[in-house]
C-alpha positions in Angstrom: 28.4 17.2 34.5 27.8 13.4 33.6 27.0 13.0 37.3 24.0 15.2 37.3 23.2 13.8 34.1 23.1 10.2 34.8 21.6 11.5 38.6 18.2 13.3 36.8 18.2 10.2 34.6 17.7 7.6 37.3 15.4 10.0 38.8 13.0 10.2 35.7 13.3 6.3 35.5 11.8 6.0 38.8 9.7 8.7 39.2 8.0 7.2 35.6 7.6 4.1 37.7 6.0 5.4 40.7 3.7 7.1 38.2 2.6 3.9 36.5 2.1 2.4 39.7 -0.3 5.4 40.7 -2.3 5.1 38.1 -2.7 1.5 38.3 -4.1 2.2 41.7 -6.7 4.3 40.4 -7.5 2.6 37.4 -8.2 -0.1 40.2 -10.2 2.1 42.4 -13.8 -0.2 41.4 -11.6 -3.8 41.2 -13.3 -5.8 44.2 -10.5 -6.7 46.7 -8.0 -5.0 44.6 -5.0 -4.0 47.4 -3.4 -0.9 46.6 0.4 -0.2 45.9 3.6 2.4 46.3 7.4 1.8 44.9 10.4 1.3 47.8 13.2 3.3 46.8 16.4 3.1 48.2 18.8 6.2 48.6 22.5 4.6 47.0 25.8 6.7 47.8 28.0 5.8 45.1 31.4 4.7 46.7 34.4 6.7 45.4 32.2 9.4 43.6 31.8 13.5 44.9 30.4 16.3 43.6 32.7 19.5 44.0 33.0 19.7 47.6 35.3 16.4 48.8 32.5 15.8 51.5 29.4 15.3 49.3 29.2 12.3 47.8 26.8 10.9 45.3 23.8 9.9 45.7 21.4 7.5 43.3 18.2 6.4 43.8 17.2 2.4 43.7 14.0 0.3 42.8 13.6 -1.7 45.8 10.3 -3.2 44.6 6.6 -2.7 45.6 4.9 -2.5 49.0 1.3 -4.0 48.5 -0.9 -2.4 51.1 -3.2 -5.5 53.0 -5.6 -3.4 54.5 -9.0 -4.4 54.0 -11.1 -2.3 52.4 -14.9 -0.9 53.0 -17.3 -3.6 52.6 -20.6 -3.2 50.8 -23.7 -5.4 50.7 -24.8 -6.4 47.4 -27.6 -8.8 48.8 -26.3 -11.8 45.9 -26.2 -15.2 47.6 -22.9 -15.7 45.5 -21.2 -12.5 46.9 -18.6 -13.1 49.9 -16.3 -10.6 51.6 -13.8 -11.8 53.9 -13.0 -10.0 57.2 -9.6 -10.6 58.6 -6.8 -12.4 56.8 -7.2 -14.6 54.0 -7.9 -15.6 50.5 -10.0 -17.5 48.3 -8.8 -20.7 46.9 -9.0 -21.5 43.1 -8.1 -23.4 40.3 -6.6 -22.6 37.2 -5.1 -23.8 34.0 -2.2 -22.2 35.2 -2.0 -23.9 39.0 -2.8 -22.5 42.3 -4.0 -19.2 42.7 -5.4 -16.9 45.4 -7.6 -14.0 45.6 -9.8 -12.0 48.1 -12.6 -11.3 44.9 -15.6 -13.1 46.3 -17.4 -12.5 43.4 -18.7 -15.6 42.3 -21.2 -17.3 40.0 -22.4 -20.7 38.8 -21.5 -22.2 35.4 -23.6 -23.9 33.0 -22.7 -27.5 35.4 -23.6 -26.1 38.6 -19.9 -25.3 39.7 -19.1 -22.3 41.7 -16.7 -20.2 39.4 -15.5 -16.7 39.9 -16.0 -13.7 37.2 -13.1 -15.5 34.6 -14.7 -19.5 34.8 -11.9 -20.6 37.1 -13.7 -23.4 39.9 -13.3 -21.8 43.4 -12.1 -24.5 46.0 -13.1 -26.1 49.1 -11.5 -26.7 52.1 -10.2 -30.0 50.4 -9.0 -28.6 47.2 -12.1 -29.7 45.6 -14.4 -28.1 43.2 -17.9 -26.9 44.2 -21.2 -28.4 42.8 -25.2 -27.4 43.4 -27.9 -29.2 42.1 -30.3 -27.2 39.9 -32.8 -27.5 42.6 -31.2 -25.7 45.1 -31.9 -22.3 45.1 -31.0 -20.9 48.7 -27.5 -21.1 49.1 -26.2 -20.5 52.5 -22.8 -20.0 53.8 -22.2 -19.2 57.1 -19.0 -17.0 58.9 -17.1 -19.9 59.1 -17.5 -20.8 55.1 -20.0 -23.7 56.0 -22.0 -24.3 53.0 -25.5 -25.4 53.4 -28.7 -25.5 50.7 -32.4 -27.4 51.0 -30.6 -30.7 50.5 -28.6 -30.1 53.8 -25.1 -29.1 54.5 -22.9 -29.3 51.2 -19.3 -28.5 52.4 -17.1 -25.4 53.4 -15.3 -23.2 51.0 -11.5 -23.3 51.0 -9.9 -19.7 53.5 -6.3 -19.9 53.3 -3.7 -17.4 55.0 0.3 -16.9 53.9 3.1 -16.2 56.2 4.0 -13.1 54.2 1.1 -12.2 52.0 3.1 -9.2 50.7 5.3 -11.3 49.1 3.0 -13.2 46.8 3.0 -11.9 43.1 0.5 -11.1 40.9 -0.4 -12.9 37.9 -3.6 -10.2 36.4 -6.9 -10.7 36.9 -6.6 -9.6 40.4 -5.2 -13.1 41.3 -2.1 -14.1 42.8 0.5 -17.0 43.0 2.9 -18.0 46.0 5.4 -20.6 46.7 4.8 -20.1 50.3 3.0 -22.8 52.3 -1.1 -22.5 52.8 -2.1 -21.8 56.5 -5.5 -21.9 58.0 -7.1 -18.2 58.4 -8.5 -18.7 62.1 -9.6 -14.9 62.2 -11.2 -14.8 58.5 -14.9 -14.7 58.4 -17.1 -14.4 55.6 -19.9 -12.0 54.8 -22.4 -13.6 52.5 -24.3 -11.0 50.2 -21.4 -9.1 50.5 -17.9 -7.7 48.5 -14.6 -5.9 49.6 -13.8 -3.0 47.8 -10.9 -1.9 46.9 -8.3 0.0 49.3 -6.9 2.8 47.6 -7.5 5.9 48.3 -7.9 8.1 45.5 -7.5 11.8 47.2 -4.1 10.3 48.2 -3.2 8.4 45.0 -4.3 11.8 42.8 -1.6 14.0 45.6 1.0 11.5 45.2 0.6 11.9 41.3 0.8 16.0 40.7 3.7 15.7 43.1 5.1 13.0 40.6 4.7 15.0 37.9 6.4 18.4 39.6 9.2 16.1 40.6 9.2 14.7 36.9 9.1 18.2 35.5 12.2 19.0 38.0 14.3 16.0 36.6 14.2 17.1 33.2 15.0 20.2 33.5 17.8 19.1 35.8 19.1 16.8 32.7 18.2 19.8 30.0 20.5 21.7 31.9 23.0 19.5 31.9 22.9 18.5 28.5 22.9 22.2 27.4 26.3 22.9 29.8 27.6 19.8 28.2 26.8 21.0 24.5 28.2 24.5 25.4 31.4 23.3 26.7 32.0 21.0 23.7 31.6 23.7 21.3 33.9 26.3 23.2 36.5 23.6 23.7 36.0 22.6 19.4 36.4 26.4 19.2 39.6 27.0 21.2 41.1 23.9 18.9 40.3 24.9 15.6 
């Protein structure tokens, strides 16, 4: 009886989880290179423990972590010189009061100085790790696949496309950014898309399945544990009975 118990109870605890990461999905279904994500869960067989029958054991269920889907997702031209999409692997570069981070939101702007920020203020980076500046005169803003830079006063630099060994390991830090301790690499197969932004990948007839199916599973679990609890209940009063 505790077995079931503590069994529907690890169930609900990740079921709850998958749930919040489903609606996170959705709730980032309009977030511009926003990369979609699922729970890994890991069957456990706990060693020593069995269920009536001496050959069925146990078994648990395990957060493993998250699997962060890296498919790209539809582009869509906008037709603003300060929009850029990226095709193929990679991520923006930019600075932050916080360090380092990355991001494959190419929606950018200039601030009151004439620096290329994205949608929070933080300075997006060139290929040297430097800020970007235009004059106020220059009004046609160019960048080309390769992330060459080039206005009426000539060519102005290249903006900073970086790749990661493992991109599905790098975490999250909000605002659709991210932070890695894993060396930068150059993105040889990323080209931009000027005029242009990545949507997000989720798909929301999938993400809107996996969540009734949560919910059914959820339901399941606690009446599994209501059960349970109810067997338990009963069996303590006939025992308190039988004993008074």
């Amino acid at each position: 009886m505790e077995n079931t118990l503590l069994i529907g109870l690890t169930r609900q605890i990740t079921l709850r989880r998958d749930m919040a990461i489903t609606a996170n999905n959705l709730a980032n279904m309009n977030t511009v290179g926003f990369k979609a994500e699922s729970p890994l869960f890991e069957e456990y067989l706990m060693p020593g423990a069995r269920e009536n029958a001496p050959d069925k054991r146990l078994s648990f269920v395990i957060d493993q972590g998250l699997h962060r889907n890296m498919a790209a997702g539809e582009f869509r031209t906008t037709g603003n010189q300060l929009d850029f999409a990226i095709s193929g692997d990679g991520f923006f570069k930019l600075q932050t009061p916080e360090g380092m981070r990355y991001t494959r939101n190419g929606h950018f702007q200039l601030d009151n100085t004439g620096r290329l920020v994205n949608d929070q203020g933080h300075p997006v980076l060139d290929d040297g790790g430097a800020p970007i500046f235009f004059d106020a005169e220059e009004t046609n803003i160019e960048v080309a696949a390769d992330g060459t830079i080039s206005t009426e006063l000539g060519e102005r630099g290249r903006l900073g496309l970086v790749a990661f060994e493992n991109p599905r390991a790098m975490t999250k830090t909000g605002g659709n950014l991210f932070e890695t301790d894993q060396a930068e690499i150059q993105a040889p197969d990323a080209d931009l898309m000027q005029g242009a932004l990545e949507g997000a990948n989720v798909k929301a007839v999938q993400e809107m399945t996996n969540m009734i199916d949560v919910m059914r599973s959820y339901t399941s679990a606690a009446k599994l544990v209501e059960t349970a609890s109810e067997m338990k209940r009963r069996a303590v009063q006939e025992l308190g009975g039988r004993n008074a």
